[in-house]
C-alpha angles and dihedrals in degrees: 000000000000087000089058094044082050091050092046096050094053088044091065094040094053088053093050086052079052098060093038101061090046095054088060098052116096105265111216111257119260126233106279141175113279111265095016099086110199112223107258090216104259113349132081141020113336104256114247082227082078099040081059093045087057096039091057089042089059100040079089087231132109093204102057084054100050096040073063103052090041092052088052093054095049090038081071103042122096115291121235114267128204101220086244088067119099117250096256101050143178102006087217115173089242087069122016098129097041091266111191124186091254092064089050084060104048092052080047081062102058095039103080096193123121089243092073099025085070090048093053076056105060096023082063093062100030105027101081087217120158119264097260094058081039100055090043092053083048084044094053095036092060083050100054121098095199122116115235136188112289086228091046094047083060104047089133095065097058113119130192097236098190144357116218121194119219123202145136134207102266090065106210097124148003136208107212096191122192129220101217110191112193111193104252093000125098111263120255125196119219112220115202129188125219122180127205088193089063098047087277084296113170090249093177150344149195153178121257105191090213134098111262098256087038081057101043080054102053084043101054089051086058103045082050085053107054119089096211104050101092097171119060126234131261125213113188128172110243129196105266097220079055094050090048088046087057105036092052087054082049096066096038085057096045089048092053081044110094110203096023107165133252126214135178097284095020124116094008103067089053095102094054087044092048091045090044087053083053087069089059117095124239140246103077142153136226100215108232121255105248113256114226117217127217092247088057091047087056100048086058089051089048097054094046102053087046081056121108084215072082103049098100082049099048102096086046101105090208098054090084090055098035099051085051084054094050087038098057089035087069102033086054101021106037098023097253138049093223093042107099121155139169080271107043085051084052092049094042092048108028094032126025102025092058094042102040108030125080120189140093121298091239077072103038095040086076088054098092086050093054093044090051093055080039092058094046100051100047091049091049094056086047093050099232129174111266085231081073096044091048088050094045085049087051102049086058098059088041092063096032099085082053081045099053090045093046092051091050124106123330114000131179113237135203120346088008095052087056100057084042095061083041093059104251096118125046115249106225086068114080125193128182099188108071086221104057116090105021091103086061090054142074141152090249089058095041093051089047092052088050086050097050085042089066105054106028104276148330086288093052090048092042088056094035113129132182100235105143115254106264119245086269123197108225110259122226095165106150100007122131109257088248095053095040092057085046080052092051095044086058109044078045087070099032092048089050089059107041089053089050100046104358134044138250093273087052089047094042085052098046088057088042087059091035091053093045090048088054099040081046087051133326097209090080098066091039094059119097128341116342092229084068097048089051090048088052097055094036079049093053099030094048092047084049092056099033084245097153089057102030092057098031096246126137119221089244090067086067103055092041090051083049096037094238118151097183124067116263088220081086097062096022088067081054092066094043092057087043090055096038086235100147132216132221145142102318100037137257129321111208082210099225129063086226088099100035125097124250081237088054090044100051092050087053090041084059092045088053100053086049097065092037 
């Protein structure tokens, strides 16, 4: 009996031994996103994916680790689409096999290193994955012998103490910012945007690693500290079930929402802010819109036309019906008849008039008049600073000239309008009937003129190949001295940063950009500091390739690596005028496949026989 207990026992050792042994052999690398380099457990060069992981870790900071962990997962959910776009998409590197996040976790799994054991960590809590990849990532965490942060280790425990509301009286748009509380961690505070003029879309959001008092504080000296903010902040304590009821609507809005904008953070913090609403309790409700009735709406009217802001439009036969128009414009379309702000006046000129008013320009051209008596009365019955009414004037002058020219000569209205301002028309055909002009169009035509647009033509995209861009000098041949070393200065910064973040076709293709803004005029990359001018073409260079995104780099790690503060779009939309490259829904096209990727060309080379 003790002779088959013995047997037993080394048996089990034997096969711990076992295991053992085969834990410490090099495992074959699995399948993973381009760029991202999944450890092979235990050959080959360290990915740079783990130097990051440390490096957040050791920022000291919860919140610089989990804004990590939260753009990865995003990195790998499905990328908006505009409904032109064929079903399979970018072929971004985050993405090319069809990569989902489950599939991450599971090579996180069989990968037994601290770096992604940290990451099982926070993708459990953050990663809205279903409960059999769940229960593996708790499996292979109590296995796990590595040490983690105290704070990470209880994830779980974290809690959302307070919602605050903040807003100001103009009403275009509110912060809701969250107070997150990790047990042992410093507390961060979550900031989302949510914006009236959008449909209360959540238009943008960020991390403040800060607690949430420690944050309205920062953000009230701010707010102090801006010129152009004439109205002060209000920060209010709202019902949290109420805050998760809005910021939810928020993002259903913003999904049903095309063209909706990226920033920086946005949308990559989305899954930390989606898990941080999941804290929230239930229950709430999003408050209704008022309703105006037409009673209200008149007595608006009314006031404005006993007004003496209407005394040099009086004998105008058209002011009475004009200022009804603008009247009922803000009580349906901006949520209030007296709330009338520099944006509500851009929507109103350069948007829905357009848009939604038919008739000749003899009748429109008085609408930036009207709107004018409109805005000073309204802000006179709410009391407003007269900063904000001199703002609100001025942003009417400084849309009136785009106004003039939209309401000129044929024009597209309603639905057409729309697709117009998507992209879909053309532009240079106006139609005034909303059903002229739809048999000349389809999605097919409209996705083959996109891809012409971006490298010079249909013959170009007829000719265009994939061969990779050569490991190009930069190429000052018949510059001015003065302008060549300019050049050099330049393509010394960009090519810092592409070996550092990029590759040799992105670096080839930076000089190439660098060499045609001199040869176009000089004078652009001569003005101002020549950091500025490197983050610009890294900036248009790196959106024309998909860079940012192929190679899993924000465009604040350029500027950081360039010390740059201000954003290069600035100076970037300089070089696009000195090169008559225009800009328009959609973006920017830089017109020749000589500064395009093989990667960029070959998604557009799959787009193109697709369409064949």
């Amino acid at each position: 009996m003790a002779k088959k207990r013995a047997g037993k026992d080394k048996s089990r050792r034997d096969k711990a031994k076992a295991r053992r042994r085969a834990a410490q052999r090099p495992r074959p690398s699995h399948p993973s996103p381009e760029g991202m380099h999944v450890f092979d457990g235990g050959m080959g060069d360290e990915p740079d994916l783990f130097l990051h992981v440390r490096d957040a870790l050791d920022a000291g900071h919860p919140s610089v680790f989990l804004e990590m962990a939260s753009a990865l997962i995003q990195s790998l959910r499905p990328r908006e689409r505009s409904p032109w776009e064929p079903e399979d998409g970018l072929d971004t590197a985050a993405d090319p096999h069809g990569w989902q996040l489950a599939d991450l976790i599971d090579s996180f799994i069989h990968t037994p290193v601290a770096e992604t054991t940290a990451l099982l960590a926070a993708f459990e809590q953050l990663g809205d994955v279903d409960e059999v990849t769940a229960r593996r990532v708790r499996q292979t965490l109590r296995r796990r012998p590595h040490r983690l942060p105290a704070w990470l280790a209880g994830l779980g425990g974290a809690a959302v103490e307070r919602v605050v509301e903040m807003g100001d009286d103009l009403g275009d748009d509110e912060n809701l910012m969250l107070g997150l509380v990790v047990p042992d961690g410093d507390p961060t505070t979550l900031v989302a945007l949510i914006d009236h003029t959008m449909g209360s879309a959540l238009k943008d959001a960020f991390c403040v690693p800060l607690a949430l008092d420690d944050a309205v504080a920062a953000f009230r000296d701010i707010a102090a500290g801006e010129a152009t903010r004439d109205v002060p902040p209000r920060f209010t304590d709202i019902d949290p079930a109420v805050g998760r009821a809005r910021l939810e609507e928020g993002l259903r809005i913003a999904d049903m929402t095309l063209g909706m904008p990226h920033t920086e953070t946005w949308p990559m913090v989305r899954p930390l802010l989606e898990w941080a609403i999941s804290l929230l309790p239930a229950g709430g409700e999003v408050p209704e819109p008022r309703e105006w009735s037409q009673a209200e709406v008149a007595a608006v009217v009314d006031g404005v036309l006993a007004s003496s802001h209407v005394d040099a439009l009086r004998d105008d036969p058209d002011t009475e019906a004009l200022v009804e128009l603008l009247v009922e414009y803000a009580a349906h379309y901006a949520g209030d008849p007296l709330r009338w702000t520099p944006v509500t006046v851009e929507i109103l000129l350069l948007d829905w008039v357009p848009r939604k008013v038919m008739a000749d320009r003899a009748y429109l051209e008085k609408v930036p008049a009207v709107a004018e008596a409109v805005v000073r009365f309204a802000h006179s019955e709410r009391g407003l600073p007269a900063a904000v009414t001199s703002r609100t004037v001025t942003s009417i002058g400084t849309c009136t000239a785009e106004f003039l020219q939209a309401i000129s000569g044929p024009r597209r209205m309603g639905p057409m309008a729309l697709l117009e301002q998507m992209g879909a028309l053309d532009p240079d055909e106006g139609w005034t009937d909303p059903d002229e002009g739809w048999d000349d169009w389809s999605p097919e035509q409209y996705r083959r003129e996109r891809l012409e647009a971006q490298v010079g033509g249909a013959a170009a995209l007829a000719a265009l190949t994939d061969e990779p861009l050569p490991d190009e000098p930069l190429d000052v041949s018949g510059l001015a001295p003065e302008d060549a070393d300019r050049a050099r200065a330049v393509a010394g910064l960009t090519d810092g940063w592409c070996d550092t973040a990029w590759d040799v076709e992105l670096r080839t293709a930076c000089r190439r950009l660098i060499t045609e803004t001199q040869r176009s005029n000089p004078a652009t990359l001569r003005r101002g500091q020549v950091q500025t001018a490197a983050a610009a073409i890294c900036w248009l260079i790196g959106n024309a390739n998909e860079a940012f995104a192929r190679h899993d780099v924000r465009i604040m790690d350029l500027q950081a690596h360039l010390g740059v503060k201000a954003s290069p779009r600035e100076r970037a939309l300089t070089i696009l005028d000195t090169l008559d490259i225009p800009i328009d829904y959609t973006g920017y096209h830089l017109d020749s496949p000589a500064f395009l990727t093989s990667a960029q060309r070959r998604w557009i080379i799959r787009q193109r026989d697709e369409l064949a």
